[in-house]
C-alpha positions in Angstrom: 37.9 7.1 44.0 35.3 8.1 46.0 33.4 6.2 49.0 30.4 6.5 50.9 29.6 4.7 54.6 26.7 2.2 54.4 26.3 2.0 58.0 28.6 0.8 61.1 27.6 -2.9 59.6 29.1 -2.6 56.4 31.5 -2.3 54.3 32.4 1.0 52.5 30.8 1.3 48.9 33.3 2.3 46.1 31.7 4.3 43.3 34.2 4.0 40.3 34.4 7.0 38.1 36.5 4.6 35.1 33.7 2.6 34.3 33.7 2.9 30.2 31.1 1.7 27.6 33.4 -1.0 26.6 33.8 -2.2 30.3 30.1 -1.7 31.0 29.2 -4.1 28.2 32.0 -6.8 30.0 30.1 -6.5 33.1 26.8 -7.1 31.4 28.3 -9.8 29.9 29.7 -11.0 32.7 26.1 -11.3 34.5 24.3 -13.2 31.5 26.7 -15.5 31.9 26.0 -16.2 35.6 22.2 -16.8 34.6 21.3 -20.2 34.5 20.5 -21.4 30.6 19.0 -23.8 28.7 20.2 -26.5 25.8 21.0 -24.7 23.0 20.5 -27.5 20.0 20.2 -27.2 16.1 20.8 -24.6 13.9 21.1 -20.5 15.2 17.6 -18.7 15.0 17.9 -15.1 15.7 14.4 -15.1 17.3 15.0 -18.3 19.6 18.2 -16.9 20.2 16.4 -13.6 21.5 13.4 -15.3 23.5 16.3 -17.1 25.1 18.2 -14.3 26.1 15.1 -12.2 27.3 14.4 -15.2 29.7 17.2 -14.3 31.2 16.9 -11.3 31.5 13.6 -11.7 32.9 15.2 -13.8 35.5 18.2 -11.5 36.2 15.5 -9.1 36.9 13.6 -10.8 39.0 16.8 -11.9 41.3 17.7 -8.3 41.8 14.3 -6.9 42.1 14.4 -7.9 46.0 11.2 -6.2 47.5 9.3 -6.9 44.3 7.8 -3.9 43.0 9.0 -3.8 39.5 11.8 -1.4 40.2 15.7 -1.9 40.3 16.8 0.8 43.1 20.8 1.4 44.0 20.1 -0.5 47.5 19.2 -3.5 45.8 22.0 -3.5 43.1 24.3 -2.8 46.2 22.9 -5.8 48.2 22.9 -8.1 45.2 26.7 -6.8 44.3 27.8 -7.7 48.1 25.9 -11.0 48.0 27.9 -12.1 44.7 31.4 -11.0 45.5 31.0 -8.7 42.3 33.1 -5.8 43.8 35.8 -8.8 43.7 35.7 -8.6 40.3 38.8 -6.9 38.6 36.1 -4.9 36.0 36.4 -1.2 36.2 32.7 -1.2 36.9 29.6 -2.0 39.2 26.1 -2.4 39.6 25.7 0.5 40.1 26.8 1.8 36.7 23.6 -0.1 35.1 22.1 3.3 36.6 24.8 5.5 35.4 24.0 4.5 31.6 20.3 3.0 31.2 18.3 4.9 33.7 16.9 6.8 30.7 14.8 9.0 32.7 17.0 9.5 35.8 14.6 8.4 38.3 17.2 6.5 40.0 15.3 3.4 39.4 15.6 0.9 36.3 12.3 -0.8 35.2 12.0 -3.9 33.3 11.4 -2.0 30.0 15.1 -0.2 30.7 16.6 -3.5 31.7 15.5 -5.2 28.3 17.2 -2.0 26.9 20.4 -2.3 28.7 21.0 -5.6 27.3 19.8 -4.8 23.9 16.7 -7.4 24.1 14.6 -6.7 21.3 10.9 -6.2 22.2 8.7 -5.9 18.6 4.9 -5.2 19.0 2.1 -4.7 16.0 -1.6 -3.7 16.5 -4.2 -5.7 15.9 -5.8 -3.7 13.9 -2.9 -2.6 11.7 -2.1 -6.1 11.0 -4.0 -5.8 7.8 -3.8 -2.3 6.1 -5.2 -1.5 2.8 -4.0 1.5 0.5 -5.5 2.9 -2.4 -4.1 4.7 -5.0 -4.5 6.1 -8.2 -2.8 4.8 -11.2 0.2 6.8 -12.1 0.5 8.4 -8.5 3.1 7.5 -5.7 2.3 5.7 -3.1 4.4 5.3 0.1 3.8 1.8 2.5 4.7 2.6 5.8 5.4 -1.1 8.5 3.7 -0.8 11.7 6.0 -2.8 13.5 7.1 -1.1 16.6 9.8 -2.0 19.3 13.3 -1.0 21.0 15.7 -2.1 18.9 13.6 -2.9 16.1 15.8 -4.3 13.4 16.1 -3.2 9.8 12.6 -3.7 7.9 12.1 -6.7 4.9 9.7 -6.8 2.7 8.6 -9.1 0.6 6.0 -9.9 -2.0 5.0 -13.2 -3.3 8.1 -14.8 -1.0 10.7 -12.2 -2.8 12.4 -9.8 -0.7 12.1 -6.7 -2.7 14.8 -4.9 -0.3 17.8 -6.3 -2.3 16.1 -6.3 -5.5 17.5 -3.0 -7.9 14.1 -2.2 -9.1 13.4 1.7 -10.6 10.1 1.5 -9.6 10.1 0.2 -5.8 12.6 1.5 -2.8 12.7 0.9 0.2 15.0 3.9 1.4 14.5 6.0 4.4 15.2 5.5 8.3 11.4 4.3 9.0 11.8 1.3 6.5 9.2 2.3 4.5 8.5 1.0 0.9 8.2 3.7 -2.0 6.4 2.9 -5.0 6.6 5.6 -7.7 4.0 5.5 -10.8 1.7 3.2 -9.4 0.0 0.8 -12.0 -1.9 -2.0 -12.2 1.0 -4.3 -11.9 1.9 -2.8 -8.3 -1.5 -4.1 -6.9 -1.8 -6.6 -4.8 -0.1 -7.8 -1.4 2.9 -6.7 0.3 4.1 -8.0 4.2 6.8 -6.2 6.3 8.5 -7.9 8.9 11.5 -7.1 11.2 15.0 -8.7 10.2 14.8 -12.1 12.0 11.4 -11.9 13.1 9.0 -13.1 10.4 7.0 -14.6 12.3 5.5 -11.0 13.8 4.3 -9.1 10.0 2.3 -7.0 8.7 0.2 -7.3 5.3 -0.2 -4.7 3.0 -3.1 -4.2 0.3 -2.4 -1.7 -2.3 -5.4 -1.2 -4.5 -5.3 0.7 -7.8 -7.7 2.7 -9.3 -7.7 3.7 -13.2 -10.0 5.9 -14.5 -12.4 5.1 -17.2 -11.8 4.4 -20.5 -14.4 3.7 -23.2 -14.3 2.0 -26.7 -17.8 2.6 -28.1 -18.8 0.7 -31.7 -19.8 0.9 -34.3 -19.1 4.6 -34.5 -22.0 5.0 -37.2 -24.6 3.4 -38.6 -27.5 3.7 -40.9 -30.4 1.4 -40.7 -34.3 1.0 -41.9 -36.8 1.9 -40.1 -38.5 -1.0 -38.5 -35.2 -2.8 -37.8 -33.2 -3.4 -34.8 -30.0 -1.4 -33.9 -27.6 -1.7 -31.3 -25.0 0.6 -29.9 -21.9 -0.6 -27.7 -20.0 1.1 -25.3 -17.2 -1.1 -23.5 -15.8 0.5 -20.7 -12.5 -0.5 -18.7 -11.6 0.9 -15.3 -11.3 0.1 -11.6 -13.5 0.6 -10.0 -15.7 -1.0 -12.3 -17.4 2.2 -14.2 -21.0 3.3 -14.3 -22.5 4.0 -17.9 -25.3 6.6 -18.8 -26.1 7.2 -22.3 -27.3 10.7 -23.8 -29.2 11.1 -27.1 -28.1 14.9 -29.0 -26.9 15.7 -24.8 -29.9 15.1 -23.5 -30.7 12.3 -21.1 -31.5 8.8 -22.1 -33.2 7.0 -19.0 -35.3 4.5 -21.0 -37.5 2.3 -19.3 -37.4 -1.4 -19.9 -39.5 -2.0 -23.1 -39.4 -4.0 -26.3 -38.8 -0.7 -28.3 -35.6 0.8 -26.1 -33.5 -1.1 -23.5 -30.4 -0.7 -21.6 -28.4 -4.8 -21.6 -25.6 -5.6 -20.0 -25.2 -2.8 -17.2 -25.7 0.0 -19.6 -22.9 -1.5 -22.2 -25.5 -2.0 -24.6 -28.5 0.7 -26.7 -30.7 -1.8 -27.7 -33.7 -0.2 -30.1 -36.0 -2.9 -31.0 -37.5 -1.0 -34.2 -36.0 2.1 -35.3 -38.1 5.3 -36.0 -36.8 8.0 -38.0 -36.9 10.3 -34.9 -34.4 8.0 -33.4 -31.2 8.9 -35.8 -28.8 10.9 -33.6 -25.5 10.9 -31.5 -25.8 8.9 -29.1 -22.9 9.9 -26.2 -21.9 6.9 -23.8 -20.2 8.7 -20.7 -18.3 5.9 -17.9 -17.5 7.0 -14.9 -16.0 5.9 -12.0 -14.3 7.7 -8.3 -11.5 8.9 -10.2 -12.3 9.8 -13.8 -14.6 9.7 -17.0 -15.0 9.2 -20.5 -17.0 9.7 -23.2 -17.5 8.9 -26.9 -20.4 9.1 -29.6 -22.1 6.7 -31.7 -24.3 8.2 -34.3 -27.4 6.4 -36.2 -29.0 7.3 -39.2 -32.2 6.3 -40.1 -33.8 6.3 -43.3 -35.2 3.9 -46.1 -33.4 2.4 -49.0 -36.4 3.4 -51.6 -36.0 7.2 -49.9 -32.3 7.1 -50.9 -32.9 5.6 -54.1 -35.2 8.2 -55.4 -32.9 11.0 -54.0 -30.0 9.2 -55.9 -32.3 9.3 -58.9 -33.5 12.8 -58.6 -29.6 14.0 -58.2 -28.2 11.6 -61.4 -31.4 12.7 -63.2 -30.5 17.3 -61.9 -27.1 15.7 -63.4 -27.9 14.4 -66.7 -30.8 17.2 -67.3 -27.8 20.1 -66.2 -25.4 17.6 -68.8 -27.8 18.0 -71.5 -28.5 21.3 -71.2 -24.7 22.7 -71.1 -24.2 20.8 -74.6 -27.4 22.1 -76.2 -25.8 25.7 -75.2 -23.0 24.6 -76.6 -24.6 23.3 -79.8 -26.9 26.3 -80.5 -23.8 28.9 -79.9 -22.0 27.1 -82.7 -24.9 26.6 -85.0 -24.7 30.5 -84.6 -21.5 31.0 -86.2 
């Protein structure tokens, strides 16, 4: 053992060199118990449990922190050893050892923060602005959901959505491994969106809410794919388009652009989902290309119109039956004359 003088007035102090971690944690025990406590009634709560025992600590603290200035030094742990008797104890350590293994940065001081660490009091903090996060991601990507919870001793990470804990759950699709407690979510789709909360093992009441938002890129379903019509009718071409966000449609006529103004003879309906021509000209048959687009993709399709007259088509009809029957005729007069021959 080794011992050094205090002064004429006092006694020697004895520095033990056997003090070991599982002897430490008796005497840390041993001065929790010497706080004074409150009722403890109805069933365990991990987080009342902890408030509890951070009061205490809070109070230990303040008892040794004599002069008041938010700093534990070896004089005050010394005064406050004598005071109680401690070196009476029969534990292989002192006071002074709470310096020995928690003054973290060797100062020779121990301030609160190190204190709550010494007795393993849990101290969980979140932003206020990270208490709401929103992620976006696009479909069939990975997407990783990192808790913002911060603290010493933070415990193991939950999450949970729609009141299931998705930690214990053996899903393919959603992890939550890794030291950080984050939450993995491979091939995002549209079934991952929505909201996710984090929260530290016994602490719900402290979490954080997650907002994953999906994108998916355009697709298009355009109808009816052709058409023939009159002129002088009405003709409409549809383009339905599904996507997140919502797509924007354009419309081009043989890939050129088709910006029509609103008129009686050619309007856009329905946020471009509709071609509307009010009386078809014969100029207007073509392909007509819908193109959707959104921040992550596009699409594209045609719908082609024909116009052109029934009493057109009927005379063409005629004039190729009649080039039939007059070809007909012809090949069996050949055929006649050539055997009239013989």
């Amino acid at each position: 053992m080794l011992s050094t003088p205090w002064g004429s007035d006092r006694k020697p102090k004895l520095i033990r060199d056997t003090c070991t971690m599982a002897d430490y944690n008796k005497l840390k025990s041993m001065l929790l118990d010497m706080q004074p406590k409150g009722l403890n009634g109805g069933d365990r709560n991990i987080k009342r449990d902890m408030d509890q025992k951070r009061a205490l600590v809070d109070t230990m603290f303040k008892y040794l922190d004599m002069d008041g200035d938010g700093r534990l030094c070896s004089d005050e742990l010394e005064q406050i050893s004598m005071k109680e008797h401690l070196e009476d104890s029969l534990l292989e350590c002192t006071m002074q050892d709470l310096l020995r293994y928690d003054d973290y940065n060797n100062d020779g001081h121990l301030t609160l923060h190190e204190f709550y660490t010494a007795f393993q009091v849990v101290q969980l903090s979140l932003a206020e602005d990270q208490r709401v996060s929103v992620s976006t991601v696009t479909v069939g990507l990975s997407t990783v959901l990192s808790c913002a919870i911060q603290g010493t001793l933070r415990p193991p990470i939950i999450w949970k959505r729609n009141g299931i804990i998705l930690n214990f759950l053996d899903l393919e699709d959603i992890n939550d491994f890794g030291d950080d407690g984050s939450l993995y979510i491979t091939k995002v789709t549209t079934i991952h969106m929505g909201n996710y909360s984090c929260h530290a093992y016994g602490y719900e009441e402290l979490y954080q809410t997650h907002v994953l938002q999906v994108n998916v890129p355009p697709v298009i379903l355009v109808y009816p794919e052709t058409q023939a019509q009159e002129p002088g009718v009405s003709a409409s071409l549809h383009c339905h388009a599904d996507g997140i966000p919502d797509p924007k449609i354009m419309w081009l006529k043989n890939g050129m652009d088709l910006q029509p103004r609103p008129s009686k003879q050619l309007s856009l309906i329905a946020n471009g989902s509709e071609l509307h021509i009010g009386s078809v000209r014969y100029e207007d048959t073509g392909a007509y290309t819908c193109i959707a687009k959104n921040e992550v993709g596009v699409d594209e399709d045609i719908s082609s119109l024909f116009v052109e007259d029934s009493a057109r088509k009927t005379r063409k009809w005629l004039r190729v039956e009649h080039g039939k029957m007059s070809l007909g005729f012809s090949k069996a007069n050949f055929g006649n004359e050539n055997v009239d021959s013989n």
